[in-house]
C-alpha positions as CSV (number, residue, x, y, z in Angstrom):
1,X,91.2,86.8,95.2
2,X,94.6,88.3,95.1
3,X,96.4,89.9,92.1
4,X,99.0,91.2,90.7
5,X,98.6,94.9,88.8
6,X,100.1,95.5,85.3
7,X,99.4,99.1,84.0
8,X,99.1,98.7,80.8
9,X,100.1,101.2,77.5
10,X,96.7,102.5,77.4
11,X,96.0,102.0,81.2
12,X,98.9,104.3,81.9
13,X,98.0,107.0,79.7
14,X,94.6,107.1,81.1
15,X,95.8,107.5,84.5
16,X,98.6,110.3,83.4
17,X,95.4,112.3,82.0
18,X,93.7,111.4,85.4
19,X,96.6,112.7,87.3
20,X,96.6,115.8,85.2
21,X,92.8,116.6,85.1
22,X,90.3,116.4,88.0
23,X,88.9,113.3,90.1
24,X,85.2,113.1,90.1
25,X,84.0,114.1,93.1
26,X,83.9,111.7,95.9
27,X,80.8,111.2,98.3
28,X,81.6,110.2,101.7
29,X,80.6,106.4,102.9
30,X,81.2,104.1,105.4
31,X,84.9,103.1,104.6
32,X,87.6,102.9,107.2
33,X,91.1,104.1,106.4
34,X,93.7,103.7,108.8
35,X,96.6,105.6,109.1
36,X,99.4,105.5,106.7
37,X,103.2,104.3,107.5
38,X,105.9,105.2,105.5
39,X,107.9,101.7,105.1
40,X,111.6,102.9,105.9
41,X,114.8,102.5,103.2
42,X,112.3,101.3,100.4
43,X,112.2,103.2,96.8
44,X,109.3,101.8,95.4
45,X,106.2,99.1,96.4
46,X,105.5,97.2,93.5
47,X,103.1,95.0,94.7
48,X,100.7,93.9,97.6
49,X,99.0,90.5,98.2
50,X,96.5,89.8,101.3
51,X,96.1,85.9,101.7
52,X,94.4,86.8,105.6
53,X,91.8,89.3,107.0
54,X,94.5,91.8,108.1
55,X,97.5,89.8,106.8
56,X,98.9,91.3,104.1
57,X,102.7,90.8,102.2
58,X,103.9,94.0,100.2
59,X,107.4,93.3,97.5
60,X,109.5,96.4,97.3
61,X,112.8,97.9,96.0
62,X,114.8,98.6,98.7
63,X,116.9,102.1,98.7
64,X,120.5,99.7,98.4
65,X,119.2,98.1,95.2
66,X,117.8,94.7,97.1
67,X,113.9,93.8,96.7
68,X,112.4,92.9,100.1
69,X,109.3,91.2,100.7
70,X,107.6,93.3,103.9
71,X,104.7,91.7,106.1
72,X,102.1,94.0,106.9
73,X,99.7,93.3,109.8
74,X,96.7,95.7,110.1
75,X,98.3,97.9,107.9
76,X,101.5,98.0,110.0
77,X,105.0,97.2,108.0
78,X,107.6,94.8,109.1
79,X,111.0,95.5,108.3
80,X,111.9,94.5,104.9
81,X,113.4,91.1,104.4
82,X,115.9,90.6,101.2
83,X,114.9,88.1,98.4
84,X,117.3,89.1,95.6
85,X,117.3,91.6,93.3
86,X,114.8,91.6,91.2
87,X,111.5,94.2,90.7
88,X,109.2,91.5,91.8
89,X,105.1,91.2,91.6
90,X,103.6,89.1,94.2
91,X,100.8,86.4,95.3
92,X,100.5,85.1,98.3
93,X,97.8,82.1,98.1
94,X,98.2,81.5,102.3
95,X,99.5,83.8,105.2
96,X,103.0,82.4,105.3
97,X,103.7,81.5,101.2
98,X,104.6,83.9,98.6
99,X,105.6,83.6,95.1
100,X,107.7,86.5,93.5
101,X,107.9,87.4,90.1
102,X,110.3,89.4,88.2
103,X,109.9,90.8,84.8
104,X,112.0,88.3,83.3
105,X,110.4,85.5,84.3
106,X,112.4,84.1,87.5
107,X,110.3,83.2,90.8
108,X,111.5,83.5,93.7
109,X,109.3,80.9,95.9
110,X,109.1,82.1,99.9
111,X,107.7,81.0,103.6
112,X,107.2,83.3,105.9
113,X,109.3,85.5,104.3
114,X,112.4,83.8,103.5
115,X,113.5,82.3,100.2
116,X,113.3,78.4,99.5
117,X,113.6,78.0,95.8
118,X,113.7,79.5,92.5
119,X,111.8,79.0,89.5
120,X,112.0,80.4,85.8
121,X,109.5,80.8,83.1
122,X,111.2,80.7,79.9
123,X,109.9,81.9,76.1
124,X,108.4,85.3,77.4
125,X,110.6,88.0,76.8
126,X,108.1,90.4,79.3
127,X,106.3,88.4,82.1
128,X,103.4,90.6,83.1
129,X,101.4,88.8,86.2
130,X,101.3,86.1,88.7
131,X,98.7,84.7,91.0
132,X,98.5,81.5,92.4
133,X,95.9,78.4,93.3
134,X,98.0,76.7,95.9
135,X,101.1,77.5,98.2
136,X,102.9,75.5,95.6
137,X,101.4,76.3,91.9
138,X,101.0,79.4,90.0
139,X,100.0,80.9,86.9
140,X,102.0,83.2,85.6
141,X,100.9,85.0,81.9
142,X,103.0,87.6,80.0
143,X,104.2,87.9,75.9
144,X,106.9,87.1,73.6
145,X,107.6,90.2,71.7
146,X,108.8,90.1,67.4
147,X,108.3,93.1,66.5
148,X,108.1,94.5,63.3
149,X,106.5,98.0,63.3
150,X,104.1,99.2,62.2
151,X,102.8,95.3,62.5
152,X,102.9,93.5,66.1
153,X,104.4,90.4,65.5
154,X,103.7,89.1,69.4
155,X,101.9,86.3,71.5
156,X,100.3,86.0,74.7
157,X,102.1,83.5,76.6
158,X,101.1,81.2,79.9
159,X,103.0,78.9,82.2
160,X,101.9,76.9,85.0
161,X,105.0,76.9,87.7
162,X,105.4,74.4,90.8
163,X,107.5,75.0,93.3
164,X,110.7,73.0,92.7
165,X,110.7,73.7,88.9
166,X,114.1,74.6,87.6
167,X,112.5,75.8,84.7
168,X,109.0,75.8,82.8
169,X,108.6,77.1,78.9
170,X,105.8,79.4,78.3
171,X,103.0,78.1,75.9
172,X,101.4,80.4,73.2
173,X,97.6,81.4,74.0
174,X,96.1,81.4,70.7
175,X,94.0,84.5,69.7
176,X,96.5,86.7,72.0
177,X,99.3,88.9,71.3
178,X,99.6,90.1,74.9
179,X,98.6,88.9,78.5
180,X,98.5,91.4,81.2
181,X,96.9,90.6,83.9
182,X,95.7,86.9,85.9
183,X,93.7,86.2,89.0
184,X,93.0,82.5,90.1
185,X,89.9,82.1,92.7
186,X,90.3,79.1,94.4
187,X,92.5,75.4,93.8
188,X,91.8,75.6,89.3
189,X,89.2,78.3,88.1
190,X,91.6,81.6,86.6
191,X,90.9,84.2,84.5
192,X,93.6,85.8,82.2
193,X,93.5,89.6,80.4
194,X,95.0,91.0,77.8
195,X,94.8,92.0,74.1
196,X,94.8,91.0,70.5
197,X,96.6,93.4,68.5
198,X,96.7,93.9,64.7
199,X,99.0,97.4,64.9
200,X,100.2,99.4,67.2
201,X,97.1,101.2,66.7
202,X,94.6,98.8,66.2
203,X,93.9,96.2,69.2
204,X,91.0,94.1,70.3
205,X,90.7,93.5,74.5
206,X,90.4,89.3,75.6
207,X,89.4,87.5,78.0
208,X,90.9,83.8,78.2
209,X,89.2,81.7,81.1
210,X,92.0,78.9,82.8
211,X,90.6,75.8,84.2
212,X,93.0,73.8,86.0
213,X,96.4,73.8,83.3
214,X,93.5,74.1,80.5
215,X,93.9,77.2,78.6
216,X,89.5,78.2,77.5
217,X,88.4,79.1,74.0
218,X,89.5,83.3,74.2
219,X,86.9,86.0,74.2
220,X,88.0,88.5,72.2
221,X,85.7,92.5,72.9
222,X,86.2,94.2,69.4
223,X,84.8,97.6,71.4
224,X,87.7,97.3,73.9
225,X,91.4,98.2,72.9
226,X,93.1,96.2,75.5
227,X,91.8,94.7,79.0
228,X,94.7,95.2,81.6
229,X,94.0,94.3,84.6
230,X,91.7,91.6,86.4
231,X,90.5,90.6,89.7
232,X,88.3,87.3,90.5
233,X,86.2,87.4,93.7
234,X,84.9,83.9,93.1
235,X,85.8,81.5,90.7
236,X,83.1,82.3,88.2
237,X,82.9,86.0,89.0
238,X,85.5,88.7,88.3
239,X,86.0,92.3,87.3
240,X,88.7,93.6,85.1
241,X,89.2,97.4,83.8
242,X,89.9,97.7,80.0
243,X,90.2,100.6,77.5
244,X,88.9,102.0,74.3
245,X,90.5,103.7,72.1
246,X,89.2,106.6,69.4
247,X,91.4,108.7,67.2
248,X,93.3,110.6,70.4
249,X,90.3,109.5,72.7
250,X,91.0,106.7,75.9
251,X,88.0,105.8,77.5
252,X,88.1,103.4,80.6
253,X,85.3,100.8,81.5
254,X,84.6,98.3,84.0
255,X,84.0,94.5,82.6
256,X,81.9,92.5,83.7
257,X,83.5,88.6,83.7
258,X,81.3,85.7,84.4
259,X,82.2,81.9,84.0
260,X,85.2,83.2,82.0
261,X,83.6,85.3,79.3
262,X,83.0,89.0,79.0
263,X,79.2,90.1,79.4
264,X,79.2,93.1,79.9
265,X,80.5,96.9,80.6
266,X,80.5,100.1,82.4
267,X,81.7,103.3,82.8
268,X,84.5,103.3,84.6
269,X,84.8,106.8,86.9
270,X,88.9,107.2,86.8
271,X,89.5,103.8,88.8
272,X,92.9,102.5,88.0
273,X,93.5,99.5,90.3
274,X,90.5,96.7,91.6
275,X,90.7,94.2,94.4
276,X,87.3,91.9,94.5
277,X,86.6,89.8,97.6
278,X,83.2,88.6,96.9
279,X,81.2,87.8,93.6
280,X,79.4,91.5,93.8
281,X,82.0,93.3,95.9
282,X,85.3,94.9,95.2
283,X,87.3,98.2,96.1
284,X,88.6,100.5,93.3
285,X,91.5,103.0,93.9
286,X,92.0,105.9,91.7
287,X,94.6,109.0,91.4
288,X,94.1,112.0,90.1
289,X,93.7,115.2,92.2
290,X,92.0,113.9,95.3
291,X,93.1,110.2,95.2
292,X,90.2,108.1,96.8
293,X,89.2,104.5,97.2
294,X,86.1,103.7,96.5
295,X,83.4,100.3,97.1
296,X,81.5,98.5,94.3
297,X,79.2,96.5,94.2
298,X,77.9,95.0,91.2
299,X,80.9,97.8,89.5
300,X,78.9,100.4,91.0
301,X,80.4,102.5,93.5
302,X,78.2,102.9,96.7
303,X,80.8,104.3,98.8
304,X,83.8,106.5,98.5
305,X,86.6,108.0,100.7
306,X,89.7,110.0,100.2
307,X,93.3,108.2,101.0
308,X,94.4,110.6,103.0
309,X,98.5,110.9,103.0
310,X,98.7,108.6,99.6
311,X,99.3,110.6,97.1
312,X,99.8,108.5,94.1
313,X,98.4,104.9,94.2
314,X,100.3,102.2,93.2
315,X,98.7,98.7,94.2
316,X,95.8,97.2,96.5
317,X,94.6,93.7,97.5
318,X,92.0,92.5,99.5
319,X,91.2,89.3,102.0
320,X,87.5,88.6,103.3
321,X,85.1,90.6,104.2
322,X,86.4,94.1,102.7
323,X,89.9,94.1,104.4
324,X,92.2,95.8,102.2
325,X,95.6,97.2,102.1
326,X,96.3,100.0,99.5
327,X,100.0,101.0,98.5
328,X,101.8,104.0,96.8
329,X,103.6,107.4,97.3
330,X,103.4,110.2,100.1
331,X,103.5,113.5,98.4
332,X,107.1,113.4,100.2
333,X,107.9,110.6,97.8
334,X,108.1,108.3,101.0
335,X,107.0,104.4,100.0
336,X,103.8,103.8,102.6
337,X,100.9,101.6,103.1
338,X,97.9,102.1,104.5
339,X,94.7,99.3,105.8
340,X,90.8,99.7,103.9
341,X,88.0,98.6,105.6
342,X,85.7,98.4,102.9
């Protein structure tokens, strides 16, 4: 239920063109948005994880150069606690235990906060995403890069990490040259993202489902460039947003994953970051002029509401029952949070 976001090559030039164009336009609904706090002497949020209705955990660069891991309860901040110095994603699989990951593959395992061991994933040269199935195991996907333009010479890569590992190697996820996103739904059902390149310009989106440390046959969507971020509600039901690409053309969609495999898609109406609760239901964030968060159900929107004092999006996650927390940027810069009632 919670995830980590990866914006993705194509992701991020979709939501550069949303940013510079116009949001669709955004029908009131019943969604609650609280007020939003700036969290003080952090740079950047780079990710957000709600293991509890109202009980969320938010990683951040601090302004000294230290990341922090912040506890948010109903959408109030805590005062940043220091956990090294890494640009960390996060997943928090209970209220108290979070595992940090930094690009390079290092962990940084916590309770309530505070560190208690380190881990590293080694044979990616980019890890990508985290999310876990217990306070003490995650999944963590991301690629090893050889490149050799204008051929991609890469792999998908996936390690399954304990807490109390010194070290785990990556294993090569055959059919993949990239993983970008995971979301684990319960204690051994996962779903991981990503793509299947042949160029730089020529790419295939997949959908590889994770059963316990058993890596699935990969799904690979030949109309989809690249998949880059997922988010399972249940174990057998999730929704990721992918891309297609056309000459100079990015089109976004909404996929529709069941049991592991990709059945179907949607248009996808500027939404740049998901967070599913339920098998039907999820909220979608999106930038642009008037950034908004919107319901879904079934990936269609039923509800919609501005963010108010967020400005640019950066993150969500969501508990039970629609409670969300949304991160990003004031239009003062200022790093702030705010609580969704979806």
């Amino acid at each position: 239920m919670n995830r980590t976001t990866h914006v993705s090559w194509a992701a991020g030039i979709a939501v550069v063109a949303a940013v510079l164009g116009t949001s669709p336009a955004v029908a009131a609904g019943a969604i609650r948005i609280g007020s939003a706090h700036v969290i003080r002497d952090v740079s950047k949020i780079n990710g957000v994880s709600c293991p509890g209705k109202g009980d969320c955990w938010a990683s951040v660069s601090e302004s000294n150069g230290r990341a922090g891991l912040v506890h948010v309860t109903n959408g109030v901040p805590s005062a940043p606690q220091p956990v090294g110095y890494g640009t960390y994603m996060v997943a928090c699989p209970t209220t108290t235990a979070c595992a940090l990951l930094d690009i390079d593959g290092s962990i940084e395992w916590t309770v309530a906060g505070k560190p208690q061991a380190t881990s590293r994933v080694l044979g990616m040269t980019s890890a990508t995403a985290i999310s876990c199935t217990s306070a003490t195991a995650c999944v963590v996907v991301g690629e090893h890069e050889m490149n050799a333009p204008p051929r991609i010479h890469s792999t998908g890569k996936i390690a399954f990490v304990t807490m109390g590992d010194k070290s785990v190697s990556a294993a090569p996820v055959t059919g993949t040259t990239s993983l970008q996103s995971v979301s684990c739904s319960g204690p051994s059902k996962c779903v991981a993202v990503g793509a299947m390149a042949r160029t730089v310009f020529r790419s295939h989106g997949v959908v590889v489902p994770i059963n316990g440390t058993r890596v699935g046959v990969t799904h690979v969507r030949t109309d989809l460039f690249e998949i880059g971020q997922v988010s399972c509600g249940t174990e057998t039901r999730c929704l990721a947003i992918a891309d297609s690409v056309r000459g100079n053309t990015i089109t976004q969609y909404l996929v529709s994953i069941r049991d592991g495999k990709p059945v179907s898609r949607m248009s996808n109406p500027g939404i740049g970051h998901l967070a599913c609760w339920s098998a039907t239901q999820c909220i979608g964030v999106a930038a642009g002029s008037s950034p908004h968060v919107s319901r879904l159900v079934s990936g269609r929107i039923t509800a919609s509401r501005d963010l108010g004092s967020i400005s640019f999006p950066l993150s969500t996650a969501c508990s039970t029952a629609g409670s969300c927390l949304v991160s990003g940027q004031t239009s003062s810069d200022k790093s702030a949070v705010v609580a969704v009632q979806a």
